[in-house]
C-alpha positions in Angstrom: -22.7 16.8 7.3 -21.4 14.1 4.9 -19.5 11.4 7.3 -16.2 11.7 5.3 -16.4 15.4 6.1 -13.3 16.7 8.5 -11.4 13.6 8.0 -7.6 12.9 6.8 -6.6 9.7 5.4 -3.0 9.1 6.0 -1.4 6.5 4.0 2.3 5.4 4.5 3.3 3.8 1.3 6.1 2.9 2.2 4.2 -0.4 4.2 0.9 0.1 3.2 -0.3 1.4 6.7 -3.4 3.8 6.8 -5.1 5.9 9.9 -7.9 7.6 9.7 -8.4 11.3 11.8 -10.4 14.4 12.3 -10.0 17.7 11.7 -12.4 20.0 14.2 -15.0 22.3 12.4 -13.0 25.0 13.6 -9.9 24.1 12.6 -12.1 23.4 9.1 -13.2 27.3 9.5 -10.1 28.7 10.5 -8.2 27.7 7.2 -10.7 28.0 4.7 -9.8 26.0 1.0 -7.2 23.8 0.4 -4.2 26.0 0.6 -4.5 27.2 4.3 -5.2 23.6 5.5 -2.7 21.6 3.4 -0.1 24.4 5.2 -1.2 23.8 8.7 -1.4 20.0 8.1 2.6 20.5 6.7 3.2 22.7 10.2 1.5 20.4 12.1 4.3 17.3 10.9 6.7 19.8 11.9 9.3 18.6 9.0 10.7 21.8 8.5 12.2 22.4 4.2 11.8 19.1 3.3 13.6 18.0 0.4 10.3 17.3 -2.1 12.0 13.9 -3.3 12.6 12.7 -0.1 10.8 9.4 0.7 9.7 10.5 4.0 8.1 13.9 1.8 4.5 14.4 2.5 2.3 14.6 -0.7 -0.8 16.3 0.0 -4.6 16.1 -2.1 -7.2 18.6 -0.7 -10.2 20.5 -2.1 -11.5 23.9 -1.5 -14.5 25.0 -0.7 -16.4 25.3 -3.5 -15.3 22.2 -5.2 -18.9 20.4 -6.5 -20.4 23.4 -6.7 -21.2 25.4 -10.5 -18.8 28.0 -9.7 -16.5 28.5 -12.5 
C-alpha cells in the first residue's frame, strides 16, 4: 500500500496548523467510498448541525474507491 494510503490531513486555516493521522484498514473497510467515511469523520468531531458558514465548519475532500481506475 501507497504510504499516503489511510491518512487525513487536517489543516486549520484559521493559523495555518496541520496534523497528520491514520485511519485503520478496518475503519477504511467498514465505510467503503467517500460518502461513509467523510460521515464518520463528521461524527467523529462530534459538532452536531453545524451551521455550513461557520468558521469552525469542517470542509471535507475524499475519494472513493474506484477513483484512478477506467471505470466510467
Amino acid at each position: 500500500m501507497d504510504d499516503y494510503a489511510f491518512k487525513v490531513l487536517d489543516v486549520d486555516l484559521s493559523n495555518g496548523e496541520t496534523k497528520i493521522s491514520t485511519i485503520g484498514p478496518k475503519t477504511i473497510q467498514r465505510f467503503i467510498g467517500a460518502t461513509g467515511l467523510a460521515a464518520w469523520l463528521l461524527w467523529k468531531e462530534g459538532q452536531e448541525n453545524p451551521d455550513p458558514f461557520d468558521p469552525e465548519a469542517h470542509l471535507l475532500f475524499l475519494t472513493g474507491p474506484l477513483t484512478g481506475t477506467p471505470v466510467n
